[in-house]
C-alpha positions in Angstrom: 0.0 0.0 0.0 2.0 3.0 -0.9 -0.8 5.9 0.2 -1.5 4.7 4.0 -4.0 7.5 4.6 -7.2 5.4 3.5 -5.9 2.7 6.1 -5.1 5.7 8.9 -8.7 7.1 7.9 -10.2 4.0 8.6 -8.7 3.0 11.9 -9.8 6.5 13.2 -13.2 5.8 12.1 -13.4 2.3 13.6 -11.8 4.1 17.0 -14.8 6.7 17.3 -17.5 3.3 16.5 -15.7 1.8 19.6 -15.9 5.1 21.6 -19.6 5.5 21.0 -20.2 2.0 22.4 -17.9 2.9 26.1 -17.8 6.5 26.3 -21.6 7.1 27.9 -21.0 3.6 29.9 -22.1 3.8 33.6 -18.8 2.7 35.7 -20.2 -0.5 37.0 -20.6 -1.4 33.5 -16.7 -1.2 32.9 -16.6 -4.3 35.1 -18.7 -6.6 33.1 -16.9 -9.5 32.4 -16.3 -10.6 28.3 -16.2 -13.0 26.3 -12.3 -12.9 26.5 -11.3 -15.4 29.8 -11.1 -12.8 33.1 -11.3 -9.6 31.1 -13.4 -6.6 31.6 -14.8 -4.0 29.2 -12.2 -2.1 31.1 -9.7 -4.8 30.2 -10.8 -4.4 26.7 -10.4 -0.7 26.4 -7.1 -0.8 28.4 -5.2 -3.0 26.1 -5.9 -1.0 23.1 -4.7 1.9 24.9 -1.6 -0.3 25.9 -0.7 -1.2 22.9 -1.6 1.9 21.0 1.4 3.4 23.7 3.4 0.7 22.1 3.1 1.5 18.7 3.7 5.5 19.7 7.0 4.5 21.0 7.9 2.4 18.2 7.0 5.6 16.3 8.5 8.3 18.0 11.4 6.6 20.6 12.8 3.2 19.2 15.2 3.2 22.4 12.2 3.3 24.3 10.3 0.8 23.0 13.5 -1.8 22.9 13.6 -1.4 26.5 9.6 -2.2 26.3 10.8 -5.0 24.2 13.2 -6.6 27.0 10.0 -6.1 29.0 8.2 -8.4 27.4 10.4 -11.0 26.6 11.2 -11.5 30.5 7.3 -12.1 30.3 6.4 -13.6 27.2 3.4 -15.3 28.8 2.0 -12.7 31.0 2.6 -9.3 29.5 -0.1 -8.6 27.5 -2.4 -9.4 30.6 -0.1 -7.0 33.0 -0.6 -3.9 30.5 -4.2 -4.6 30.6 -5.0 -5.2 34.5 -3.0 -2.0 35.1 -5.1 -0.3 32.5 -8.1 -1.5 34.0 -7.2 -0.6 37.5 -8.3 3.1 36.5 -11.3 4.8 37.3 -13.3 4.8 33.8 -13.1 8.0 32.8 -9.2 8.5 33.4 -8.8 5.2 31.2 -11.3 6.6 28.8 -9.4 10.1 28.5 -5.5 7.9 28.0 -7.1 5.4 25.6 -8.4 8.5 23.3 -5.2 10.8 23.7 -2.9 7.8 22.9 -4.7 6.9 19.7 -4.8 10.7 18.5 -1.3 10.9 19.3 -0.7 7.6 17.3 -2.4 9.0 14.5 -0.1 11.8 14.9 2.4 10.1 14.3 1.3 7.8 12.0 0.7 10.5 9.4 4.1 12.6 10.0 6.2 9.6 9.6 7.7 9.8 6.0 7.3 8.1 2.9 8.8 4.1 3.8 9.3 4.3 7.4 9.3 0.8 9.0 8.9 0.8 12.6 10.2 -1.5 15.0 7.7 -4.0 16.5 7.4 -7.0 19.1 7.9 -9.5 15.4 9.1 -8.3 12.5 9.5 -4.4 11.1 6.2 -2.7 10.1 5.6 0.1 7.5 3.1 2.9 8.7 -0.1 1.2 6.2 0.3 -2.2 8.4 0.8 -0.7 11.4 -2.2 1.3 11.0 -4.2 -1.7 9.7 -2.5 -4.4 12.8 -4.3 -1.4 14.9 -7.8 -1.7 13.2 -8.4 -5.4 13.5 -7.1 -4.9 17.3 -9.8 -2.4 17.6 -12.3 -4.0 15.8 -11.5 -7.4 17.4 -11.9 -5.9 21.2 -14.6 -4.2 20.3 -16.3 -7.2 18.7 -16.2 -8.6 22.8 -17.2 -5.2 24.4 -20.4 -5.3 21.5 -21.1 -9.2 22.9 -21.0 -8.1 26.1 -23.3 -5.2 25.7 -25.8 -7.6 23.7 -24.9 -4.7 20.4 -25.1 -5.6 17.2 -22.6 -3.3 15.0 -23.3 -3.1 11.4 -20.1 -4.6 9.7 -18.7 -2.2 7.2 -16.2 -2.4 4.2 -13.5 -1.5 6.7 -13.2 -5.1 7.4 -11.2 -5.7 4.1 -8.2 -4.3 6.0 -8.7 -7.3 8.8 -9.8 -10.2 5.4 -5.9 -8.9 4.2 -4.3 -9.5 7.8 -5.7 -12.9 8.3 -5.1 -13.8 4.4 -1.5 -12.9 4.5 -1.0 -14.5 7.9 -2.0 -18.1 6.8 1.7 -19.4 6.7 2.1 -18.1 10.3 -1.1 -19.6 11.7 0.7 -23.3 10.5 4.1 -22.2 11.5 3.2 -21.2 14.9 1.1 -24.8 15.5 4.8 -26.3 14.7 3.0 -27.7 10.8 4.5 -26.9 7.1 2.3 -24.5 5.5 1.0 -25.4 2.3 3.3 -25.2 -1.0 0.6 -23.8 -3.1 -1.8 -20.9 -2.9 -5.3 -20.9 -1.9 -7.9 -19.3 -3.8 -10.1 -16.9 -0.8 -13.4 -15.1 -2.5 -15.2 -13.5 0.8 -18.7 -10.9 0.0 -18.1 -7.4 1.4 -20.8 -6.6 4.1 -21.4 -3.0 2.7 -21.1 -3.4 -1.0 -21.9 -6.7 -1.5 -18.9 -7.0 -4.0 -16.4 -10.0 -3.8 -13.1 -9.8 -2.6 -10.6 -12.6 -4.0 -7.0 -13.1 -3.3 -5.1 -16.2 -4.7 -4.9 -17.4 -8.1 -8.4 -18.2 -9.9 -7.4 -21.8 -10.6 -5.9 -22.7 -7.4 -7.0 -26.3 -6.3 -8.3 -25.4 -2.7 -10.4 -22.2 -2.2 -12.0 -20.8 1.1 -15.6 -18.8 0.7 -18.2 -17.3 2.7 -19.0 -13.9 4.3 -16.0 -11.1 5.1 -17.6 -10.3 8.4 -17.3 -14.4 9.1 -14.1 -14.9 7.9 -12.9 -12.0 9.6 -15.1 -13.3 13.3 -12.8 -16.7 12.3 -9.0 -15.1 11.8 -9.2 -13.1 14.7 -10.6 -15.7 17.2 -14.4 -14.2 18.2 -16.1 -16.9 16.7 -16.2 -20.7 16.7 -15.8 -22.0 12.8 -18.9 -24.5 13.6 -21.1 -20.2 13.9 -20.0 -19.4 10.7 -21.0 -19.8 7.1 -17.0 -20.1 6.2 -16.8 -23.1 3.7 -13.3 -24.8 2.5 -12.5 -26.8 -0.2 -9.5 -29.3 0.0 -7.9 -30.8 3.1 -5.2 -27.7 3.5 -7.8 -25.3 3.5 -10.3 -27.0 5.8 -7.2 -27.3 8.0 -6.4 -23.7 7.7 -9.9 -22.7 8.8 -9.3 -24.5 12.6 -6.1 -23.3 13.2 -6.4 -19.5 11.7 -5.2 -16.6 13.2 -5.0 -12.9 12.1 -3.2 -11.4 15.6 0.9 -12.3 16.6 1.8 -14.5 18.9 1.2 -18.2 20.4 -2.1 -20.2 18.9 -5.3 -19.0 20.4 -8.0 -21.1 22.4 -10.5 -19.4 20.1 -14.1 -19.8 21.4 -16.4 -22.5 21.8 -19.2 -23.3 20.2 -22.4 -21.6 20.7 -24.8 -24.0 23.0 -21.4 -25.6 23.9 -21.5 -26.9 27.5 -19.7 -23.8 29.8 
């Protein structure tokens, strides 16, 4: 993507949808427990922030954000869960007020940085356009759990092609990271945009094994909110019906994912 400002535009739109879910929320409804094991709405909210503070340091102070680095990596296991039970520790409203300044100063940043930047992150380097997109499926993810909690439906929107691109491009990583090979050849993905109803296709026409269905499903799949048994995500061949238990759009170690609705527990 060599413009990132559509990508940029669209993360700050999906931020204010989030906002206008939590920013009128009474404070005892910060507590409500998710769909996410022992996380709050307050959880929720205060990883974003966390990791949007991440990402501003990796823009702005790459000495800072090795040392953040080392941080994690003495906690490999556990510190994604420490940035959010100190977010959540905050009255609402002070978390509410960090989470909003950290994303506008992130999107600051985002848009000063020049032409090829790559920023340091917790995996490989990122350019500003995936940055910007890793941040939209975060957002969109979390929110996904606050709107369960909440009993909201959100309309899906065409934003979600940005989140269909993570979780297609991160197909070799969701076998690597289970220890299996990845497949040698391509799959064929043809998803129908929520908004415009167009398809969106990646992969060669002819390829052997294709995956189809719904973006807002695939998308509920790749970044865990949804068990595969919910949603009208088909596969065709063995690799790709493989793919579709084990994918994963976000970094890191496999998921648990969720469980079935109707599922005992």
């Amino acid at each position: 993507m060599s413009d990132p400002s559509p990508v940029i535009d669209d993360l700050c739109r999906e931020s204010e949808q989030l906002d206008a879910l939590v920013g009128e929320l009474a404070p005892e409804r910060w507590a409500l427990a998710t769909p996410a094991p022992r996380w709050t709405v307050a959880h929720q909210i205060a990883h974003l922030a966390w990791t949007d503070r991440s990402a501003l340091l990796a823009a702005t102070d790459p000495a800072a954000f090795a040392r953040e680095v080392e941080k994690a990596m003495a906690s490999p296991h556990g510190f994604v869960d420490e940035g959010a039970d100190r977010g959540a520790a905050l009255p609402p409203h002070q978390l509410l007020a960090e989470w909003r300044a950290g994303r506008r100063a992130l999107e600051k940043a985002l848009r000063a940085a020049p032409a090829g930047t790559r920023f340091p992150w917790y995996g490989p380097p990122m350019s500003v356009a995936s940055m910007a997109t890793g941040r939209l499926m975060e957002t969109w993810a979390h929110g996904q759990d606050i709107a369960d909690t909440l009993r909201v439906t959100r309309p899906p929107t065409d934003r979600l092609r940005h989140v269909v691109r993570i979780g297609v491009r991160a197909r070799d990583f969701a076998f690597g990271t289970r220890g299996l090979t990845p497949p040698a050849e391509e799959f064929r993905v043809e998803l129908t945009a929520p908004s415009s109803g167009e398809s969106w296709t990646y992969g060669p026409e002819d390829a052997a094994q294709r995956v189809t269905g719904p973006a807002l499903d695939f998308c509920l799949l790749v970044t865990q909110r949804a068990h595969r048994a919910d949603l009208a995500v088909r596969a065709e061949g063995p690799d790709a019906d493989r793919w579709l238990d084990i994918a994963q759009a976000f970094a890191g170690p496999p998921g648990t994912g969720r469980a079935p609705k109707g599922a005992a527990g």
